[in-house]
C-alpha positions in Angstrom: 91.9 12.4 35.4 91.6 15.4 38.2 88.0 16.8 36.0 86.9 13.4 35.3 87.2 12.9 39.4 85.6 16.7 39.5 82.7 15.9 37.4 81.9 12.7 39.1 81.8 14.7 42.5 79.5 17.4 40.8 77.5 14.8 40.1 77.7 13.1 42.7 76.3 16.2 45.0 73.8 17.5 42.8 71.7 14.1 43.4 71.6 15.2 47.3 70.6 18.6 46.7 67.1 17.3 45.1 66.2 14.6 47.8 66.0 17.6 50.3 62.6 18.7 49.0 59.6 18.2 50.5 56.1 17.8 48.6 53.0 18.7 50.1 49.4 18.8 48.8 46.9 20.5 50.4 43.0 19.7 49.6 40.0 21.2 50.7 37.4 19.1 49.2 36.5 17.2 52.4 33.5 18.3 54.1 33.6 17.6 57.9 29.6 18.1 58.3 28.7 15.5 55.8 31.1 12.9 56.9 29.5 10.0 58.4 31.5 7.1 59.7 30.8 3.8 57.6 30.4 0.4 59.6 30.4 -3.0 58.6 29.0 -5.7 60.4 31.4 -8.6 60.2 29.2 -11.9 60.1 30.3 -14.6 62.6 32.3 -11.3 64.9 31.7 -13.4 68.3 33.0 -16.4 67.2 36.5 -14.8 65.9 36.9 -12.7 69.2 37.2 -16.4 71.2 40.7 -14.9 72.1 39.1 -11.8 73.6 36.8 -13.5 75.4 39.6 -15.2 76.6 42.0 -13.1 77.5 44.5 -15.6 76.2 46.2 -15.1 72.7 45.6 -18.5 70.8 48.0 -20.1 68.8 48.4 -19.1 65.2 47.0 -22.7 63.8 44.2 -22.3 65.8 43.5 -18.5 64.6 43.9 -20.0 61.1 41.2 -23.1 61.0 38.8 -21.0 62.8 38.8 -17.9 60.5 38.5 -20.1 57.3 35.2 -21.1 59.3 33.9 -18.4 60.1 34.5 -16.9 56.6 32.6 -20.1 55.5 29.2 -19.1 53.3 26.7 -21.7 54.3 24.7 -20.1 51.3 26.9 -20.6 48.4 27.0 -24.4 49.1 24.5 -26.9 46.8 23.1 -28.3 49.8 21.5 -25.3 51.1 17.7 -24.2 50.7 16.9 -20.6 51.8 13.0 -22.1 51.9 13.8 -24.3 54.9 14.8 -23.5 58.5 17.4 -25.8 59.1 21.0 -25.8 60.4 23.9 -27.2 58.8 27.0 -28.9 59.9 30.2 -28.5 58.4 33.2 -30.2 58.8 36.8 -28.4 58.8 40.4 -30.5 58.9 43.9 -29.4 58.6 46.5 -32.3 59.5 45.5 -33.3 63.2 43.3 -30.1 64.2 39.5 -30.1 63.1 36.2 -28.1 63.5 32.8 -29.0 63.5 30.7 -25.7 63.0 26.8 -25.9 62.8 25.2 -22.9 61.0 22.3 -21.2 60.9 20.2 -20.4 57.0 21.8 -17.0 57.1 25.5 -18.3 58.3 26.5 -17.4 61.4 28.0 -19.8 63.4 25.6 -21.6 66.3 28.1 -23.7 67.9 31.7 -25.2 67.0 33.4 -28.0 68.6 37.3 -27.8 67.8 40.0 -30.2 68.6 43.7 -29.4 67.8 47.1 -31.4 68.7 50.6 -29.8 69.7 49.3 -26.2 70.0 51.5 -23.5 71.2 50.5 -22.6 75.0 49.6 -19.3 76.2 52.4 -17.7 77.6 50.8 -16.9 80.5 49.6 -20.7 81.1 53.7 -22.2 80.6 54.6 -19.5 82.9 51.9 -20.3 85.8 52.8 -24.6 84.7 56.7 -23.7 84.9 56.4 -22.1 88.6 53.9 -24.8 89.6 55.8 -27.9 88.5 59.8 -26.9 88.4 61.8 -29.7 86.5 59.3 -31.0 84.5 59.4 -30.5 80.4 56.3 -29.8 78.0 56.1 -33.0 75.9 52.7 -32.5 74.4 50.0 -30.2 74.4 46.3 -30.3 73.5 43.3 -28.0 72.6 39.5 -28.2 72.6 37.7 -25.5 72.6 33.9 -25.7 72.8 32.1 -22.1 71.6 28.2 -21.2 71.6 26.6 -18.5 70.2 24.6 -18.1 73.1 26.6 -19.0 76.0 30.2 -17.8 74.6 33.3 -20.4 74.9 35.4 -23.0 76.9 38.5 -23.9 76.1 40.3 -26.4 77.6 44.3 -26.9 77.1 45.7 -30.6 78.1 49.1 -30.4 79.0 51.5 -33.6 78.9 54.6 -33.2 81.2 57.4 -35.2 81.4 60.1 -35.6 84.2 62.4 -38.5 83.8 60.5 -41.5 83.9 57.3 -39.8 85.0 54.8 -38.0 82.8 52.1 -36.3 84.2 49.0 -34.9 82.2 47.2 -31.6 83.5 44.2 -29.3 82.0 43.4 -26.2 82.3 40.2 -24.3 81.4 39.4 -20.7 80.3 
């Protein structure tokens, strides 16, 4: 019994005594001269940095609908014609939120108009709500956001409140 417990203890130790080494690799193979940084233009860039422009984080459902458009490729649908110059309107839904995204031939986003329904609010908005109406409870919350290529975004958040008996509805723009 005493070297079966002895052996199990050698064993036991020798498994720590080969975790403490350390592997390193050294390569010199990589030239610093000839190293040139790579960039890649991301197609519809202004439309996903709405949050940036901002300066608001949106909610996660929003994030969601509008990368699915903006990773949208107008040219791999059956309507389109690269011989004409026309725009094209597509149409994006999940449950109660939507998008309606016009694009140009080459697929980058003109203008949206975006509508979505119970929407988590900025943290910084429920804060400045909380302090300016004490008492009253978030029942509802709405979205629209309104983004040209041009001219950048709006969004507009339309708050329901609820107090009792009284309900109050505000919105705020960014």
């Amino acid at each position: 019994m005493k070297t079966c417990l002895f052996g199990l203890l050698f064993l036991g130790l020798t498994t720590f005594g080969s975790a403490q080494n350390e592997l390193a690799m050294e390569t010199s193979q990589f030239d610093d001269d000839k190293f040139a940084p790579r960039t890649i233009a991301i197609q519809n860039e202004n439309y996903l940095n709405l949050e940036l422009e901002a300066a608001q984080p949106l909610a996660v459902s929003i994030k969601k609908l509008q990368k699915t458009a903006a990773n949208f490729d107008v040219t791999k649908d059956p309507v389109y014609s690269k011989n004409k110059a026309i725009t094209y309107t597509v149409n994006f839904q999940s449950n109660d939120n939507h998008i309606t995204a016009i694009y140009d031939t080459k697929g980058i986003i003109l203008s949206s108009e975006e509508y979505y329904e119970d929407v988590r609010i900025p943290l910084t908005l429920s804060r400045q709500l909380a302090k300016d109406y004490p008492g009253w409870a978030f029942k509802n919350s709405k979205c629209n956001v309104r983004y040209d290529h041009h001219s950048g975004s709006e969004i507009t958040y339309t708050i329901n409140l609820k107090k009792e008996n009284k309900q109050k509805s505000i919105s705020l723009t960014i």
